[in-house]
C-alpha positions as CSV (number, residue, x, y, z in Angstrom):
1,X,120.1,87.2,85.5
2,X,120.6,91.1,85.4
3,X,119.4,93.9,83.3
4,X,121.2,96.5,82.6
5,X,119.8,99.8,81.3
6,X,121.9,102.5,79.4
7,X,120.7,105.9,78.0
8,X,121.8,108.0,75.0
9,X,124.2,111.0,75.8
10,X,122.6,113.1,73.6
11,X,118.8,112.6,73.4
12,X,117.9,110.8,76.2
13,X,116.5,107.5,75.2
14,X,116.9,104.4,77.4
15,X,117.3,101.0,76.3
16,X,117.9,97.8,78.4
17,X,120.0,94.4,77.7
18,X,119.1,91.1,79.5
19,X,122.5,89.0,80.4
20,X,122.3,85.4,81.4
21,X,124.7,85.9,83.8
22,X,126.6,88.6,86.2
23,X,129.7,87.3,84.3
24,X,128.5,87.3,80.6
25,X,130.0,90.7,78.1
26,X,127.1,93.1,77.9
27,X,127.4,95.0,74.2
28,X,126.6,98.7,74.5
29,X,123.2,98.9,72.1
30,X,122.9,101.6,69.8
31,X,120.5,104.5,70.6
32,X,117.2,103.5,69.5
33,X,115.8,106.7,68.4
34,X,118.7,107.5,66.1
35,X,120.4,104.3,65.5
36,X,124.6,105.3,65.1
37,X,123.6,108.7,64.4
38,X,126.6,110.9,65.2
39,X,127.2,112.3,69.0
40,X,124.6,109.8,69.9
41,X,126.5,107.5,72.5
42,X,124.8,105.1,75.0
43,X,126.5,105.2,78.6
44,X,125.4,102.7,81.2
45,X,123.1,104.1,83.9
46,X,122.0,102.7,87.2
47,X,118.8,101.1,87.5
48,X,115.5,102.4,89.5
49,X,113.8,99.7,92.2
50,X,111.2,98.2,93.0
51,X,109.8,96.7,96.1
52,X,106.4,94.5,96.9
53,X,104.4,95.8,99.3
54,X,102.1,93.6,101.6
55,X,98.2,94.9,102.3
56,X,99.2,95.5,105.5
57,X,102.3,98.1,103.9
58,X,99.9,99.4,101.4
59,X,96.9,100.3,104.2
60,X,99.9,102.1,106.4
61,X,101.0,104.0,103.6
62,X,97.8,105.6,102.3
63,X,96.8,106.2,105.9
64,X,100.0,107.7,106.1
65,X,99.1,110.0,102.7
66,X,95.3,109.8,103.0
67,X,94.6,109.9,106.6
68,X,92.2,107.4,108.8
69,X,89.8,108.5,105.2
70,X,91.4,104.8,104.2
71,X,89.3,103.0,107.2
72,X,86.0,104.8,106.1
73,X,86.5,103.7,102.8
74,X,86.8,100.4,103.9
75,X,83.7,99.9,106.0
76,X,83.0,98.2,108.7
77,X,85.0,94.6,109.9
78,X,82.6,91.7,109.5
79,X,80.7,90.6,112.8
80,X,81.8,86.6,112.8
81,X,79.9,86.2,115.5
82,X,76.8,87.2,114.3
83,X,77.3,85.5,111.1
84,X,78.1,82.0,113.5
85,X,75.1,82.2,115.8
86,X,72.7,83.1,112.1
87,X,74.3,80.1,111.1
88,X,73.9,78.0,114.5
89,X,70.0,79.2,114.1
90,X,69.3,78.1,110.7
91,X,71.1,74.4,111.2
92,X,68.8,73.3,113.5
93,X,65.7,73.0,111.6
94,X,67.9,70.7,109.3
95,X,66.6,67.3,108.5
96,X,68.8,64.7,110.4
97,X,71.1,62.1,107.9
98,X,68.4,59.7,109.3
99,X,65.5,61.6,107.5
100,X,67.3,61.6,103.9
């Protein structure tokens, strides 16, 4: 299902047209600033892109513009290990399934 964009000859504005298909007739629109206004024509331009970038894409990129600023920002990676042997602590002062 494309979208095609056109712009106005004469003044600049864009407008875009959904089709249903890459076969379907697109109808030229009329400028949308000044409607059939004389000298205003829409011509069919090509379309800008976009791409999705993953966390790891977006973290290389601003380290790219930024610097290693991006890590510091950040902070510090979790210590797992720290977090398992706190937990390992705690669970065995637990009251066995017995006591309950």
């Amino acid at each position: 299902m494309p979208l095609y964009e056109f712009q106005c000859t004469k003044c600049g504005a864009r407008d875009e047209v959904f089709a249903r298909s890459m076969t379907a007739e697109v109808k030229t629109p009329s400028c949308p600033k000044s409607g059939k206004a004389r000298g205003h024509a829409m011509q069919r331009v090509v379309s800008s892109f976009s791409r999705h970038l993953t966390m790891a894409d977006q973290i290389v990129e601003a380290e790219a513009k930024w610097g290693k600023e991006v890590d510091a920002s950040m902070g510090p990676e979790p210590d797992v290990g720290r977090y398992a042997r706190r937990y390992a602590e705690l669970s065995k002062n637990l009251p066995s399934p017995n006591d309950l």
